[in-house]
Every structure is written in structure tokens, then in C-alpha cells.
C-alpha positions in Angstrom: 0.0 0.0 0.0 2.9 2.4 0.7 4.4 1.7 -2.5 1.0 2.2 -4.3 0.8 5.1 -2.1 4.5 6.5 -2.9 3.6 5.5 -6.6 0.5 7.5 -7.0 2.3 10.8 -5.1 4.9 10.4 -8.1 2.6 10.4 -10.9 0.5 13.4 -8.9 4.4 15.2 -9.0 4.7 14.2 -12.2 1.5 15.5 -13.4 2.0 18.9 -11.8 5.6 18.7 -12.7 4.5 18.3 -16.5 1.6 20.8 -15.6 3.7 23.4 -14.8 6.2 23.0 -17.7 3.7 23.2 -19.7 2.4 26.4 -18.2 6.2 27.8 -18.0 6.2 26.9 -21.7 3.0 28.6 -22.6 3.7 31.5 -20.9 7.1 31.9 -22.5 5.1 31.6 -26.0 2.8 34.2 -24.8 5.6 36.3 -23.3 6.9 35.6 -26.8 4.4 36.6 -28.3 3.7 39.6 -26.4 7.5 40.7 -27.2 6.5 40.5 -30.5 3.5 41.9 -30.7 5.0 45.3 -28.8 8.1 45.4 -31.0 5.8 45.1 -33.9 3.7 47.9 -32.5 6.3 50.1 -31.9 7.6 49.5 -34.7 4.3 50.5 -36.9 3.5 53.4 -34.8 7.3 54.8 -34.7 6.8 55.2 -31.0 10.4 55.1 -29.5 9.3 55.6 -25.7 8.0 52.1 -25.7 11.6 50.7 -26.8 12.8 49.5 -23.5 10.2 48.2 -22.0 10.5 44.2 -23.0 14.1 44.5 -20.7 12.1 45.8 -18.1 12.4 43.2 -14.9 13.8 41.2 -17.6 15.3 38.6 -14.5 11.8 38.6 -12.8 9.7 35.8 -13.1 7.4 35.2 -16.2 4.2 36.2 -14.8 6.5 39.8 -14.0 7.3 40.2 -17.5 3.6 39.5 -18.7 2.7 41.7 -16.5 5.1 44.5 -17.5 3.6 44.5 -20.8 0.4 44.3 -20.6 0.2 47.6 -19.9 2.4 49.1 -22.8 0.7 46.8 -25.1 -2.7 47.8 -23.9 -1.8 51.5 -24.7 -0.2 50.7 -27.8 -3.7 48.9 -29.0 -5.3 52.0 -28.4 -2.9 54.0 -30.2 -2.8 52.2 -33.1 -6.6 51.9 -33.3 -6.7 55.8 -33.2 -3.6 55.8 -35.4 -5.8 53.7 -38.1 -8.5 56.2 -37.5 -6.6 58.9 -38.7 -5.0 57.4 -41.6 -8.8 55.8 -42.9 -10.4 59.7 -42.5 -7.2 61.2 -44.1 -7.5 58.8 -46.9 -11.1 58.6 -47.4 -10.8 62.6 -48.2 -7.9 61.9 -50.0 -9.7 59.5 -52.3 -13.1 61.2 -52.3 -11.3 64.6 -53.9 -9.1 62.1 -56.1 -12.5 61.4 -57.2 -14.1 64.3 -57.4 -11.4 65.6 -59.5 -11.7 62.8 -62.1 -14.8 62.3 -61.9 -15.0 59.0 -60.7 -16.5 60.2 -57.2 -19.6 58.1 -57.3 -17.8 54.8 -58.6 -16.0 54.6 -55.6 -17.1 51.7 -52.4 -16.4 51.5 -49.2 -13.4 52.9 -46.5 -9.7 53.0 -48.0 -7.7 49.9 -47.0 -5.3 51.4 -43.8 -1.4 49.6 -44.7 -1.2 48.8 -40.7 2.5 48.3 -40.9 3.1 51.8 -41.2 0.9 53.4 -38.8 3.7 56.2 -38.3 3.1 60.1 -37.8 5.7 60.3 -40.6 3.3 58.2 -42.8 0.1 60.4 -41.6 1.9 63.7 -42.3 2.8 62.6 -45.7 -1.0 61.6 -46.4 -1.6 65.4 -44.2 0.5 67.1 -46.8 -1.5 65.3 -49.8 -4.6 65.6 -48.4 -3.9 69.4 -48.1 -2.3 70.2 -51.3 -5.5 67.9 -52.8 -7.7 70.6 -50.7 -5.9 73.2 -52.3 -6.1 71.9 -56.1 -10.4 71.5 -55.2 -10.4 74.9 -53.9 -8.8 76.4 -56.9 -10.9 73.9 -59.1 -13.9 74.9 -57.2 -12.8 78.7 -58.2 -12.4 78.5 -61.4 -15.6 76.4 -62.1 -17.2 79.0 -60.3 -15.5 81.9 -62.1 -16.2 79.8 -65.4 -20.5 79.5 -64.5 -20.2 83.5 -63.9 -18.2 84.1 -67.4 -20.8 81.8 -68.6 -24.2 83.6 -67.0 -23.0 86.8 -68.1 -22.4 86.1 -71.8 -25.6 84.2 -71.8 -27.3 87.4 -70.6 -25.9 89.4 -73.2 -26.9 87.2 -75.5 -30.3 86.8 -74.5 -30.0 82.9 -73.7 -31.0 80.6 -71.2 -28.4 80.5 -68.6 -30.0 77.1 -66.8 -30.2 75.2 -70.0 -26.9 76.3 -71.2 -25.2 75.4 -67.7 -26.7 71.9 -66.9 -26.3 70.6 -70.3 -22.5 71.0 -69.1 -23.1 69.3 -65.5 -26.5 69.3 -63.5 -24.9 69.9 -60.4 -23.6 74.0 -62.0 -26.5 75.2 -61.6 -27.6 77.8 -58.4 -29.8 75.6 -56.8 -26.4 73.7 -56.0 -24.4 73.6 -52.9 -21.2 75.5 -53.7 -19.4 72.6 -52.3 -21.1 70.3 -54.2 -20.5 71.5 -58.0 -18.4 69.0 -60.2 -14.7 70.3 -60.3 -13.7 67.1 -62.4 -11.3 67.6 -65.2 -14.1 67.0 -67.8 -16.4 69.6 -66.1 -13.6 71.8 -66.6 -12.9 71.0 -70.2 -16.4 71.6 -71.0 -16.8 74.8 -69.2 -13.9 76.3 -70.8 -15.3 74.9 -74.3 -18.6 76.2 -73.6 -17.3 79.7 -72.6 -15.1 79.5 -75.4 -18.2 79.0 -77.9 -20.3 81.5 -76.3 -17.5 83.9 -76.7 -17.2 83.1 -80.2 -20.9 83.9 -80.6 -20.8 86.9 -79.2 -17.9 88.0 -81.3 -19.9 87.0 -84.3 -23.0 88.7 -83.1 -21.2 92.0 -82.3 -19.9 91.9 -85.4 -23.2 91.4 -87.2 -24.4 94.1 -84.9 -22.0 96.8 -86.1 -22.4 96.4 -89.3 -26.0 96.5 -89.3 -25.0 99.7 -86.9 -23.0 101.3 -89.2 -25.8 100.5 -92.2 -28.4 102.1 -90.1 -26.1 105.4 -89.7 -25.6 105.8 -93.4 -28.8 105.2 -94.4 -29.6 107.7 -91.7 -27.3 109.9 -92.7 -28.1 109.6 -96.4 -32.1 110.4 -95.7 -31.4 113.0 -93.3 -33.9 110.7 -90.7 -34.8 112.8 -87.4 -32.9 112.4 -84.3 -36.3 111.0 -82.6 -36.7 108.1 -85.0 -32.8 107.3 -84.6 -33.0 107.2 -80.9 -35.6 104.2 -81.2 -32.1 102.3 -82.2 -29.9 103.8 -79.6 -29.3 99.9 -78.4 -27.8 99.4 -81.5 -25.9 101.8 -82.5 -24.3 102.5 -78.7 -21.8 99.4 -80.3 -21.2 100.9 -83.0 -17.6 101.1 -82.1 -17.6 98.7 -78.8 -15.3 95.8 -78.8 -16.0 92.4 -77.4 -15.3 93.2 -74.1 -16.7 96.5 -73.3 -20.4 95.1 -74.2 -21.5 93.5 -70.8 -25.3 95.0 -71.2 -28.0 92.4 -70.7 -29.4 91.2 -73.6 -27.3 93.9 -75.7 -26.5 90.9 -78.5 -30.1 89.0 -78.2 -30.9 87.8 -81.9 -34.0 89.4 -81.8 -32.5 92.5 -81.4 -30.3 91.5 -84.1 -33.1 90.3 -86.3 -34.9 93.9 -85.4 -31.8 95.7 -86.9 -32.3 93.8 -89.9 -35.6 94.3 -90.7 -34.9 98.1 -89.7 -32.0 98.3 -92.6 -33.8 96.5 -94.8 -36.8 99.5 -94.7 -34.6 102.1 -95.0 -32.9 100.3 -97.9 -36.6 100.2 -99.6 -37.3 104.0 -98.1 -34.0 105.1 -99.8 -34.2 104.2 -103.4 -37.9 106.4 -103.6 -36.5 109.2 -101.8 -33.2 109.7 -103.7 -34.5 112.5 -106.0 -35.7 114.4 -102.5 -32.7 113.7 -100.9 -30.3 114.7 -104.3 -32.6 118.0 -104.8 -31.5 118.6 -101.0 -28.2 118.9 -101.3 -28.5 120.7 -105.0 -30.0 123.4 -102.7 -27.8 123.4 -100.0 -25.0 123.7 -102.8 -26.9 126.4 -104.3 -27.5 128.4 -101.1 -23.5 128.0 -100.5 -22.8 129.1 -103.8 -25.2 132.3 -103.7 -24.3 133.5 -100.6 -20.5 133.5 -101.5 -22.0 135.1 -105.0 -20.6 132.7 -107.2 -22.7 132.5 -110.2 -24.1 128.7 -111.6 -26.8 127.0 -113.8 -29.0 125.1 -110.8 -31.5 124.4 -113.7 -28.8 122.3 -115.6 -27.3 120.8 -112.5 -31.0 119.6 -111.7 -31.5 118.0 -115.0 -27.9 116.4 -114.8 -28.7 114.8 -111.4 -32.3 114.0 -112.5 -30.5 111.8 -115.3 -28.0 110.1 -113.1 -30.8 109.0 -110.8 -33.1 107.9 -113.8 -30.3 106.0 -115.9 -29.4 103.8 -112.8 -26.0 103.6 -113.7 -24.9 105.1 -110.1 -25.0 104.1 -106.8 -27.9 106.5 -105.1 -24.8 106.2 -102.1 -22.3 106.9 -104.5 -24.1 110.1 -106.2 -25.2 111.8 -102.5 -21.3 111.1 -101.4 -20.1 113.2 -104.7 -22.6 116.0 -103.7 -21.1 115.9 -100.5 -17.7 116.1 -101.7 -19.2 119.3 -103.9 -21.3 120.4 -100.9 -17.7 120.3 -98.8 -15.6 121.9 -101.9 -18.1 124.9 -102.0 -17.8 125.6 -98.2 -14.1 125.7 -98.8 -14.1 127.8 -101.6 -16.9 130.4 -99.8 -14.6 131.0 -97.1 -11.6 131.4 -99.1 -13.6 134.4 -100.6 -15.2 135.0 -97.3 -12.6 137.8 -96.5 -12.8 139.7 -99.7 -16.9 139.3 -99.7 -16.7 140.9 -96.0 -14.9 143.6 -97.5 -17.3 144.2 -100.4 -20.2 144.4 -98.7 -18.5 147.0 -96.4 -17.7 149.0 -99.8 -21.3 148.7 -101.0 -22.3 149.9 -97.9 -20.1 152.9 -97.9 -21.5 153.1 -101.1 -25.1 153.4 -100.1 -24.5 156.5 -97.6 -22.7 157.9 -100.3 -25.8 158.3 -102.2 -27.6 158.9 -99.0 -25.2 161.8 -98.3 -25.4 163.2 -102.2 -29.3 163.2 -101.6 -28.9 164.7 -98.2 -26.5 167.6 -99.6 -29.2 168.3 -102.5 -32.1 168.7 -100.0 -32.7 172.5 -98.9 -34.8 171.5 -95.9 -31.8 169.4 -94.4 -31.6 172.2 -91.3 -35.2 172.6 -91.2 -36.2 172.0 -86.9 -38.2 168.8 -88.8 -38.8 165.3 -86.9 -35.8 163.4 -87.2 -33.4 166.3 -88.7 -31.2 165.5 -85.8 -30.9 162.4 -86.8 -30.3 162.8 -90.0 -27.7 165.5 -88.9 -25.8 163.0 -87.0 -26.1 160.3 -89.8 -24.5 162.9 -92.2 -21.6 163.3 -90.2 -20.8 159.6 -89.7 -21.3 159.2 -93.4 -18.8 161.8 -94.5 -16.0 159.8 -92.5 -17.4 156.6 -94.1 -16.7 158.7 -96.9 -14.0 159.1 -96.5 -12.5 156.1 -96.2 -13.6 154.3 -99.6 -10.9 155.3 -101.6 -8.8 153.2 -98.9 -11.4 150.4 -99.0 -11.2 150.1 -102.6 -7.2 150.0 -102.7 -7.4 147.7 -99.9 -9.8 145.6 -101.9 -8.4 145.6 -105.3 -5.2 143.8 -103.8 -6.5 141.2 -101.3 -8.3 140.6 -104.8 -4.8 140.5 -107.0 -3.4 138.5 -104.2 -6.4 135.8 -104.5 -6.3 135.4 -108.0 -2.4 135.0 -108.1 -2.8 132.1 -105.4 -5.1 130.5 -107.5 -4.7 131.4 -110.9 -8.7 132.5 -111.9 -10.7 135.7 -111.8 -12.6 136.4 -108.6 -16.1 136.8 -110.2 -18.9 138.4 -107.6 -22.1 137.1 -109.3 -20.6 136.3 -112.7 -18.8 139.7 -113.2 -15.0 140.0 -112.1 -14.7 141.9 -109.1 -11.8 144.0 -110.4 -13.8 145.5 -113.2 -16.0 146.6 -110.5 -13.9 148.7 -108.4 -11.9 150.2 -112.0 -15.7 151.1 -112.9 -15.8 152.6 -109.8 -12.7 154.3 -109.8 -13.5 155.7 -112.9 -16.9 156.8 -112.1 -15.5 158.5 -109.0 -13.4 160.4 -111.6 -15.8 161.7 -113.4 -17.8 162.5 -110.6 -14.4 164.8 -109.2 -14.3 166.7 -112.9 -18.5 166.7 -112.8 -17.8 168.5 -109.1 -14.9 170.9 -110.5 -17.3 171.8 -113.2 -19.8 173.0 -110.8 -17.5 175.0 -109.4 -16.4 176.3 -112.2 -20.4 177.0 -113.5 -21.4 178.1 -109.7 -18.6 181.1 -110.2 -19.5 181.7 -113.5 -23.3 182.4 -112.9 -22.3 184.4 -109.4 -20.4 186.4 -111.7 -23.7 187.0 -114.1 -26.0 187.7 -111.0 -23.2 190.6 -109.8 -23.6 192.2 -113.0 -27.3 191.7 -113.4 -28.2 193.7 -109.7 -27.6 197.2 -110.5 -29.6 196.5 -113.7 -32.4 195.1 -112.6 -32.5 195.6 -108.7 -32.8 192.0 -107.6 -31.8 188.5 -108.5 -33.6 185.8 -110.3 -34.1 182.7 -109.3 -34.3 180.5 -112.0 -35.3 176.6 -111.1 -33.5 173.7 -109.5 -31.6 171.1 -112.4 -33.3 168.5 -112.8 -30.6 166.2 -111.9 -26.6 165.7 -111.1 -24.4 163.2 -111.6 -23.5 161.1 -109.1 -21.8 157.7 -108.0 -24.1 154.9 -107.6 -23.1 152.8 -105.6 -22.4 148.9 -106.5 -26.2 148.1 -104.5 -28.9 149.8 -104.8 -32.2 147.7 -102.2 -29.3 145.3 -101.3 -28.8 143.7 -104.6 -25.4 144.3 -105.9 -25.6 146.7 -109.7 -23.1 147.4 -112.0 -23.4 149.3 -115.6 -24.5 148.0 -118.1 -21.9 147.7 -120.2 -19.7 145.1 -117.7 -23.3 143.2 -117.6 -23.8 142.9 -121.8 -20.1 141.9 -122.3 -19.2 139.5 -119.5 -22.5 138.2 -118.0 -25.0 137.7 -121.0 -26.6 135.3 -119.5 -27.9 137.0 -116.9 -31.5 137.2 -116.8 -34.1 140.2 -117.9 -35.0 141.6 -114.0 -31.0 141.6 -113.2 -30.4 143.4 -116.2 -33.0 145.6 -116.0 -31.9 146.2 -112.5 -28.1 147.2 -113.7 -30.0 149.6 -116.5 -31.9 151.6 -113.5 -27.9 151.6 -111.4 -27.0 153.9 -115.1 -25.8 157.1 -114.1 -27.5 159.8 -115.6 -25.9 162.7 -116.9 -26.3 166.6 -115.5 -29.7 167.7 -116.6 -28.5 172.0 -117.4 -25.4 173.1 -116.1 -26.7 176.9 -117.2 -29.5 177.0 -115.2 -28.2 176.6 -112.3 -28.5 180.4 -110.1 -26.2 180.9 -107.3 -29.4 179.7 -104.9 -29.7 177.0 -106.3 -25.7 175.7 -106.2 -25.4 177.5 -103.0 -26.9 174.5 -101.0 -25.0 171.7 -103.2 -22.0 173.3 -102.6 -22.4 173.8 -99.0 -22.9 170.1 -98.6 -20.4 168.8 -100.5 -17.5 171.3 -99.3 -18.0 169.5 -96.0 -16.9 165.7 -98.2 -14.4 166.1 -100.2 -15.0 163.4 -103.4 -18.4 162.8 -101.7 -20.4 161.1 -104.6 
């Protein structure tokens, strides 16, 4: 029994022997394994401060080590899990932008796989940085699509398009109802929105073009038919391009094709309106010419220019553009030549009017109730005086005259013609009437002494003096006007202006001068008053 006894106590040892060996062994694995497991941990999370702790109480028992650990690895689970957190959210963004940018956003399932043998902060910066400069690229993305839907609503304004259809037909998720952060920034989005700007830019180019042109149209048809201000400001839109580039037209629905289409039909009316109302238009500017022309008193046939333009415009063998243009060039020739004469003309009509108080002045001197105390005698008194220095100074004007005129025609090699007669036959008429008028005066004189002499003879015969009647008429200087219509002999008229009609030259035959009526009849009274006046103007006509 003590044998059996001693025999079953060995094989109890023997068990517990084995049973603890086996426990000492499976601890070591796990101690093993736990060594491993931190070392690996460490090593993924590239956490140095847990380097030395598997030498910790490295000559304690087992269970010591185990429990030295635990502790380490515990924290080092948690670690990593937050670790793998990190990278999964860093790389979800990483791969949702990724997507977004090609386009592939909605194709993608599920989390990122997280490489869990690189769990270090090195690693998770790197992904950081990515994620960052990804965030970057969407924001500039998201900018420029943005930028690119504005360029896009404002040229569809100005073009009177649909904005929404135009933008969703590029990606639905452009248009306003749209989160901003939810707008396609994909590279095809982008392609498209730059193609679609491009196009739409191209458009408009083509429409302002079309627009300027029907712009300019309008303004020389305009122009050409002479339309009223108030029917032109109907097209203000239009024409306010006229001259715009591309880039400077920004108004809403400036370039809408029914505006366009409006301009057309607008052109394509005036064209109609233009071809009946040529004549009207050409008789226009024939008067315009003609008004120029008269007023600088340079002398043409309107009835044959009439007939000549009537022709043109019947014949059809000009432009009606072409024929108003040529009038215009005539219409701009005649200006040009008016106020090259402008200066001598302003100096002529200051010589006719000298002229005409002149013959005021001669009529003045003549009348014997000039110092009567009548109404207006006063006047007439003061009028006198101002016209004897007027007077005065026409010999002056006429030498001033006579060589601005030389100098004119030297410049340009023609006569200077004042209504069809040359101006410098005018002023040697008048020169030459003056002279006459200066021997007519001496003559006076001479007769004036001549009869004073007869009357101091005649007193002591007869006790009184007689007083024979007034001549009928002297000779004077008409001037080159007479009513404010220029007159000249009639000699100048027959030989240089023949064709000059019937009331002008029966107008030059009343400007004749007339020759003294009786030089014998005239009694010292009735000289005494002429020569009183004209003693006070020397070569007074």
C-alpha cells in the first residue's frame, strides 16, 4: 500500500511537474508573443518611448514580464486603433477629392484599405500634406468652375440665352440651386466649361460683329435720308456698339438675336425707303449747294445741274450712295471755296455799304430843308456826319480791296467773279466813275462862279436877282447796290455776264448814271446848297 501510495504521489508530481512546464512553456510563448507583438507595435506606430520596456524586470519571473507588458501593449492597441483612424479619415478625403477631381467620385465603395505596418506620424503627415495640397487643387478647381459658370451667366445674358439650359447641359450639379461645395470640379467639367465659354465667346464676337455692321448700315442710311434724331433714338441699343469691342459690351441682352433680327428688318426699310426718296434727298443737297454758292456770289446754272442729277438717278448707272457722297464732296468743296472768298466778300459788302451813304449823303446835300427843326433832322444830322467819314474812307477800302483781290487770284490762278462779273472790273468802274464824278464837281464849281459872276452884274440892272429853277438832276456815283442787290453798268453786264437774266439786267439799267440835266440853269441859290454840302466831303459822290 505504501508503494502504491508512494507510486500515486509520483505520478501526482509528475503531473504537476508536466503541468507546470507546460504552463512555463505557454507563458514563454505568450511572453513571446507579447514581445513580438510590442516590438511590432512600436515598430508600426514609430513610437520610441516604448523601446525598452521588454528589458524591463527582464530577471523577474514570467508572470512579471507578462505583467510589464500588458500595460504598454494595452496603450499601444489603443494607439494604433486611433492611429488607423486617422489614416482611414485622411484617406477617405484623400480618395473622395481624387474622385471628385476625375470624376469617378460616385464609382468609388467603401473605406480606404489602412497599410497597418506603417501606422507612423511620418506616414500620416505625408498623407496630411497630400490631403492638403488635394484641398488646395479642389479649392482652386472649385474657383475656377465658379468663375467659369459666372463668365458663362453673363455672356448668356448678353446674348439673351437661357443660362440654366446652357449650364446643366455641361453638369447638373452647376447650376444655383447647387451647394457650392457640391458642384463638379472634375477635369471633364472643366474642359467643358472652358469649351462652352469658349463657344459662347465666339458667338458673341460673331453677333457683335453682325451688330456693327447693321449699326454702321443704319447710320448711313440715316445719314443719307437725313432721318430725325427721334426716329434714330428708337435704335440707340444698337448703335451704342457701333464702335464697342467684345469686351466693353457687358449690357444684358445687348447681342439678343431678336435684337439683331430687329436691326435687320430696320435696314432692310430704310434700304426700300432710300431708293424712292433719292431724288428728294439729291434736290436737297443741289439746294444746299446752291445756297452755299449764292451767298459766296458765285454764279451757276442750278436748272442744268437739276437736269444732270435728274438723269444720273433715272439711268441707274450710279450708286444712289455713291451720287449723294459726290454732292457731299461738292457740298464740302463749295464751303471751302466760300470762305476762301469769305474775307474779300466781307470787305465788299463794307464797300457797297459805304457806297449806299454815299448816295444817302449826295441826296442829303441836295435837299434844302436838311436844317429845317423837322422830326428826325437830328438824326439825320448825326447820320450825315458819320457818313462823310465813311466817306471818307472808300478810296482806302477800294485800294485795300483791289489787292487782297490780285493776291487771291495770283494764289489761284482764276478771276474772282462776284455774281458772274469780275470783281476787279467793278472797283476800276468805280474808280473811274469817281473820276468823273471829281471833274462833274470841278465843273460845278467852275459854273457856280460863273453864274455868281452873271447875278453881280445883273443887280444894278435890274434891282434883284432871279431865281431860275432847280436842275433836274446831277451826276452822281451809284453805288455797286442799290435795295441790297449788288448793280453794275450795263456795259460790264452785256459783255461779260450775257446770261444773266431780264429783271438783273433791267436792275443794272436803273444803277446807269445819268448825266447833268443843265449846267446853265443853275443860279447861285440853287448851287449854293449843293456846294455847302459837299464842301464838307471832299469826293463825296
Amino acid at each position: 500500500m505504501l508503494l502504491q501510495i508512494e507510486q500515486e504521489c509520483l505520478d501526482v508530481y509528475k503531473r504537476k511537474v508536466e503541468q507546470a512546464a507546460k504552463s512555463r512553456a505557454e507563458l514563454l510563448v505568450t511572453l513571446s508573443d507579447a514581445k513580438l507583438e510590442l516590438s511590432t507595435l512600436v515598430s508600426a506606430l514609430g513610437d520610441k518611448s516604448f523601446l525598452g520596456v521588454d528589458t524591463v524586470k527582464a530577471s523577474g519571473t514570467i508572470k512579471e514580464q507578462l505583467a510589464a507588458i500588458a500595460p504598454a501593449l494595452e496603450q499601444l492597441w489603443k494607439q494604433k486603433e486611433e492611429r488607423v483612424k486617422e489614416f482611414s479619415d485622411v484617406q477617405s478625403q484623400i480618395q473622395k477629392i481624387c474622385g471628385e477631381i476625375t470624376g469617378s467620385a460616385n464609382e468609388q465603395a467603401g473605406a480606404p484599405a489602412v497599410d497597418e505596418s506603417d501606422l507612423s506620424l511620418k506616414k500620416l503627415n505625408e498623407y496630411q500634406v497630400k490631403l492638403q495640397e488635394l484641398q488646395k487643387e479642389k479649392s482652386d478647381r472649385l474657383h475656377k468652375v465658379l468663375e467659369f459658370v459666372g463668365t458663362v451667366h453673363d455672356l448668356c445674358a448678353v446674348l439673351g440665352m437661357d443660362f440654366f439650359s446652357t449650364i446643366t447641359e455641361v453638369h447638373p450639379s452647376l447650376d444655383d440651386k447647387t451647394c457650392v461645395q457640391s458642384k463638379s470640379i472634375s477635369n471633364d467639367t472643366l474642359l467643358r466649361l472652358a469649351e462652352t465659354v469658349s463657344a459662347l465667346h465666339e458667338d458673341k464676337k460673331q453677333r457683335l460683329h453682325k451688330l456693327q455692321e447693321l449699326a454702321t448700315k443704319l447710320t448711313d442710311l440715316w445719314n443719307l435720308m437725313d432721318t430725325p434724331e427721334e426716329e434714330r433714338r428708337l435704335f440707340d441699343h444698337v448703335t451704342c456698339n457701333i464702335s464697342a469691342s467684345v469686351d466693353e459690351v457687358t449690357v444684358p441682352g445687348a447681342l439678343a438675336l431678336d435684337l439683331i433680327e430687329q436691326a435687320e428688318v430696320e435696314v432692310e426699310r430704310l434700304d426700300q425707303l432710300k431708293s424712292s426718296r433719292m431724288k428728294e434727298l439729291a434736290f436737297k443737297r443741289q439746294v444746299e449747294l446752291e445756297e452755299i454758292f449764292a451767298h459766296a456770289h458765285i454764279e451757276i446754272d442750278p436748272e442744268a445741274a437739276r437736269e444732270k442729277i435728274m438723269a444720273l438717278i433715272d439711268s441707274g448707272n450710279v450708286e444712289p450712295a455713291e451720287l449723294l457722297a459726290d454732292m457731299d464732296n461738292q457740298i464740302a468743296k463749295a464751303k471751302e471755296e466760300a470762305l476762301s472768298r469769305k474775307e474779300i466778300l466781307d470787305r465788299v459788302e463794307k464797300w457797297m455799304s459805304a457806297c449806299e451813304e454815299e448816295s444817302w449823303l449826295d441826296d442829303y446835300n441836295r435837299d434844302d430843308n436838311r436844317y429845317n427843326a423837322s422830326r428826325g433832322a437830328h438824326l439825320n444830322l448825326k447820320r450825315a456826319e458819320k457818313a462823310r467819314i465813311l466817306v471818307n474812307k472808300i478810296p482806302g477800302m477800294v485800294d485795300t480791296l483791289v489787292a487782297k483781290t490780285r493776291a487771291w487770284e495770283e494764289d489761284r490762278g482764276i478771276s474772282f467773279k462776284y455774281d458772274g462779273v469780275p470783281l476787279l472790273a467793278m472797283l476800276d468802274e468805280y474808280a473811274m466813275l469817281r473820276q468823273e464824278r471829281e471833274e462833274e464837281k470841278r465843273r460845278l464849281r467852275d459854273q457856280k462862279k460863273f453864274g455868281e459872276q452873271q447875278n453881280t452884274e445883273q443887280e444894278p440892272i435890274f434891282g434883284s436877282r432871279s431865281t431860275p429853277a432847280r436842275p433836274a438832276s446831277t451826276k452822281k456815283v451809284v453805288g455797286p447796290r442799290t435795295n441790297g442787290t449788288p448793280g453794275r453798268r450795263l456795259s460790264l453786264s452785256a459783255s461779260q455776264n450775257g446770261s444773266r437774266s431780264a429783271a438783273k439786267e433791267g436792275k443794272r439799267d436803273s444803277m446807269r448814271l445819268a448825266a447833268p440835266a443843265n449846267f446853265v440853269a443853275i443860279t447861285k441859290e440853287d448851287a449854293a446848297p449843293h456846294v455847302s454840302g459837299t464842301d464838307r466831303s471832299p469826293a463825296s459822290p
